[in-house]
C-alpha positions in Angstrom: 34.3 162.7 174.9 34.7 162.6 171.1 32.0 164.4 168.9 28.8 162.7 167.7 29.1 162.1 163.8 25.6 163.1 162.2 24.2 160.7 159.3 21.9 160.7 157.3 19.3 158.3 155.5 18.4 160.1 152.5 15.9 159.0 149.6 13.3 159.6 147.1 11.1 157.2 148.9 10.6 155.7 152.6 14.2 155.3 153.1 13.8 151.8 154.4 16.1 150.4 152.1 18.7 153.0 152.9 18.2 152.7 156.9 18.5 149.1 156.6 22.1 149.0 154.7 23.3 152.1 156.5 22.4 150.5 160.0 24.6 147.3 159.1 27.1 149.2 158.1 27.6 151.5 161.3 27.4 148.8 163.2 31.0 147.2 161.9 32.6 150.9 163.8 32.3 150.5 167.3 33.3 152.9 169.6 32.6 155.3 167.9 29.2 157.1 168.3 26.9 159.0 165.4 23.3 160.7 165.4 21.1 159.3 162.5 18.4 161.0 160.9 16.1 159.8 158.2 15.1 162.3 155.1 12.4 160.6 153.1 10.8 161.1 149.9 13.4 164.0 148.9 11.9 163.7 145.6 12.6 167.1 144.1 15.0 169.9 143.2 14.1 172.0 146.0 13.6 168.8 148.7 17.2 167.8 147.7 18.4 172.0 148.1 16.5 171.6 151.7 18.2 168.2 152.6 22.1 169.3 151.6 21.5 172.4 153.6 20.2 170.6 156.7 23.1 168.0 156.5 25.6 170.6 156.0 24.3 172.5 159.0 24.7 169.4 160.8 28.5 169.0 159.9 28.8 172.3 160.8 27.5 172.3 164.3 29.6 169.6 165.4 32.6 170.0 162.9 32.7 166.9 161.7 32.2 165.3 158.3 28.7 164.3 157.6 28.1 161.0 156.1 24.6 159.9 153.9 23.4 156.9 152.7 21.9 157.6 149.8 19.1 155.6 148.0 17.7 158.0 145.6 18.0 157.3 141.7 17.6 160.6 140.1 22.0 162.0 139.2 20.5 165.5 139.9 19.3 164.8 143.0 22.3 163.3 144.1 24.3 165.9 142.6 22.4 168.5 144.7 23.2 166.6 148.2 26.6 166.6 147.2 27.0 170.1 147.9 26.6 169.6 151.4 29.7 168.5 151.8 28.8 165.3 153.4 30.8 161.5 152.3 28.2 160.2 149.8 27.8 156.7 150.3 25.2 155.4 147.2 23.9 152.2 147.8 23.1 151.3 144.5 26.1 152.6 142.7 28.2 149.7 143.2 26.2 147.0 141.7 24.0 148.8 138.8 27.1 149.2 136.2 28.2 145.0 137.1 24.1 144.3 136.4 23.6 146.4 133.7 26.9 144.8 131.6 25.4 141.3 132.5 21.8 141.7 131.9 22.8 143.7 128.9 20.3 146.6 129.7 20.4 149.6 130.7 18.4 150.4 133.9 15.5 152.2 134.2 15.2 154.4 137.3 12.1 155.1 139.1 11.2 156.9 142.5 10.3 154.8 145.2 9.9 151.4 143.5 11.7 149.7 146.1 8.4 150.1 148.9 6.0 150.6 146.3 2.8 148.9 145.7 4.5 147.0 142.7 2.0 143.6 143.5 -1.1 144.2 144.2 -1.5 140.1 145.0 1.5 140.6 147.4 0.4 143.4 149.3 -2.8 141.8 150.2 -0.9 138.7 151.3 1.0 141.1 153.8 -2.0 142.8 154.6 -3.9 139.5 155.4 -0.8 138.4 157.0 -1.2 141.3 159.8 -4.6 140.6 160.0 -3.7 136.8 161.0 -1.4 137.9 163.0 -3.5 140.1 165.1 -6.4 137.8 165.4 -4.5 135.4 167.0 -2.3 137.1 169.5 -1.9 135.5 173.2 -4.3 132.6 171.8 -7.3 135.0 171.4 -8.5 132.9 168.3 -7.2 128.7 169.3 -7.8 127.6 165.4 -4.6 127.4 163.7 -5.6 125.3 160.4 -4.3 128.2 158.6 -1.5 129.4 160.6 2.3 129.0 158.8 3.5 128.6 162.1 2.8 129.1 166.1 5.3 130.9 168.7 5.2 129.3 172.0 6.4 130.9 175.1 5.4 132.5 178.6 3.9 136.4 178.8 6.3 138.8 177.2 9.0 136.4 176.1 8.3 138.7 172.8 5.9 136.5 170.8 4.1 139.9 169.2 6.5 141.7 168.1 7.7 138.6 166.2 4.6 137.8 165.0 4.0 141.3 163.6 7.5 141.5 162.1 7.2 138.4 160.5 3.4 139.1 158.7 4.8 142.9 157.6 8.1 141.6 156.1 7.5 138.1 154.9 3.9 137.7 154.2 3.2 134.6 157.2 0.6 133.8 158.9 2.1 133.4 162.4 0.3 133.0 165.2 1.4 132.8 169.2 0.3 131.1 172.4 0.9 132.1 175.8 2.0 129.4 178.2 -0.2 130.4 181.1 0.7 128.4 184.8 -1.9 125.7 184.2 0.0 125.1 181.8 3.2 125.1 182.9 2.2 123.2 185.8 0.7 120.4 183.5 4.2 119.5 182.2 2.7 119.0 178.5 1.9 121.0 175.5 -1.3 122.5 175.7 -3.8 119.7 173.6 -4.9 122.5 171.6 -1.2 123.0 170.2 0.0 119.2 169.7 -2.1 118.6 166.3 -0.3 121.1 165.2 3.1 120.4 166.5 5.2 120.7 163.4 4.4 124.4 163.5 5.4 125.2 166.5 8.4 127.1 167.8 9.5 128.1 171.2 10.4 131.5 172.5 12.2 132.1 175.7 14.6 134.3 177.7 16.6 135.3 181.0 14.0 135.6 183.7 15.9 139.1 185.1 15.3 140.4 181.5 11.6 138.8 181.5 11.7 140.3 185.1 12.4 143.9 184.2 9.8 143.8 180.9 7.0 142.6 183.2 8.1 145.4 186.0 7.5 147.9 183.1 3.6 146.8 182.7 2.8 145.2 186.1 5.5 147.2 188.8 5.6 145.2 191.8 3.0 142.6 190.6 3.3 138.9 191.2 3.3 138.3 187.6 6.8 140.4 188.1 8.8 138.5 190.3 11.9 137.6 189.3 11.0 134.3 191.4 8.1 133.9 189.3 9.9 134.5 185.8 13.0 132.0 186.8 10.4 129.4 187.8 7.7 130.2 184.7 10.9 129.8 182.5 12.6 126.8 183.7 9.0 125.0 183.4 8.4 126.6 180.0 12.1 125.1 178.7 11.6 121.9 180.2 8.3 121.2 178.6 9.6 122.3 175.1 12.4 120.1 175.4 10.8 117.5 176.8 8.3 117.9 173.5 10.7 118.2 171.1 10.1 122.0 170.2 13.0 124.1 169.3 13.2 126.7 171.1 15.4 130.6 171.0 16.5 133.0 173.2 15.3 136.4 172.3 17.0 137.6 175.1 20.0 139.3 173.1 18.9 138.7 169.8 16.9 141.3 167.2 13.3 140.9 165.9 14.9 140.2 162.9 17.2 137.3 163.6 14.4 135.8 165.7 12.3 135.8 162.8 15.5 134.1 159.8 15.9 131.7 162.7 12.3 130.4 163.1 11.8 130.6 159.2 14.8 129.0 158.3 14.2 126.0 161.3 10.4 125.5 160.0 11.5 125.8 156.1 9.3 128.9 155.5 10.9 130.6 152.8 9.2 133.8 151.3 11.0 136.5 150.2 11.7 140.4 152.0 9.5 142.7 151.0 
């Protein structure tokens, strides 16, 4: 079996930004297999002496090249990782010399800007965003006057998880409402939901999948059977269609493409923080 290639995410803050483009990029070499590791706020001389050791250690063990992604802005820093040996990959090396000849400045580099509270107005909006969000979870609060939009879908078709992504990331209000069986065997949209129909957007998903994530919490439950998830689904999609709701299948797709999709279909369009 071929050797596990370390990387590392290595930066002067979070190293979100870093684990974000470094992720993407791994993900155009399949086949091939590597161990990721994320070194945060390596903010100092000796942080950065640590860091290179650690990463060259890593090379060692396994003898094979390490690779960082590397999202710190300080040269001596990044002079310091060098000397572990590792393939540098700075992520913002090749755009700042293009920007700085077009903007016609010079830029000024600061430690963890990137996920820093820049906007104070902004952060609240996120914060009051995951607030939202959690108030109205599986239809705990029915009063969505204020809600940016409404995920529709049966028990752990992952509504949540969406929800939660979408107030941390992008600042909305989103909301979500479980299709329970009465409703399901009803055949229409729950009258709670249809004043506020152009909000809404449908979640569903392969009832084995939906079968195994419900085995997880309930083993051996009604609620579990894979009879019960093909049937709670098929009603679920013929109601949404019969509706007019769009719906997705967040069977094989990320948190993160569920989310651009719903955004993009309800014209939400606020920025990544």
């Amino acid at each position: 079996m071929d050797a596990v290639r370390p990387v590392f995410y290595v930066s002067d803050g979070t190293g979100i930004t870093a684990e974000t483009i470094g992720h993407s990029l791994l993900t155009q070499f399949s086949g091939l297999r590597f161990s990721t590791d994320r070194l945060p706020f390596v903010d100092s001389a000796d942080k950065a002496r640590d860091a290179a050791r650690r990463i060259r250690s890593a090379g060692e063990a396994v003898g094979l090249r390490p690779v960082v992604v590397n999202s710190c802005v300080d040269p001596e820093l990044n002079r310091l990782l060098a000397e572990s040996g590792a393939l540098m990959l700075d992520i913002f090396a090749p755009f700042i010399a293009p920007l700085e000849e077009e903007l016609g400045q010079v830029r000024n580099a600061h430690i963890g800007r990137a996920h820093g509270i820049v906007d104070f107005d902004i952060y609240h909006r996120r914060i009051n965003a995951m607030n939202y969000a959690l108030a109205h979870d599986d239809g705990v609060k029915p009063d969505y006057s204020e809600a940016d939009l409404i995920l529709v879908a049966v028990s752990r078709a992952g509504k949540t998880p969406t929800c939660v992504y979408l107030a941390l990331h992008h600042g909305v209000r989103a909301a979500n409402y479980p299709l329970t069986p009465e409703d399901l065997e009803s055949e229409r949209l729950p009258a709670i939901l249809r004043q506020y129909r152009s909000k809404l957007f449908g979640l569903t998903i392969d009832p084995v999948r939906l079968h195994q994530i419900r085995q997880e919490r309930r083993p051996d439950s009604r609620y579990a059977q894979l009879d019960t998830c093909r049937r709670e689904v098929a009603q679920a999609e013929a109601m949404l269609r019969r509706e007019g709701v769009e719906m997705l299948s967040t069977t094989h797709a990320s948190i993160e493409e569920i989310a651009s999709r719903v955004m993009e279909h309800l014209g939400i369009n606020r920025e990544m923080y």
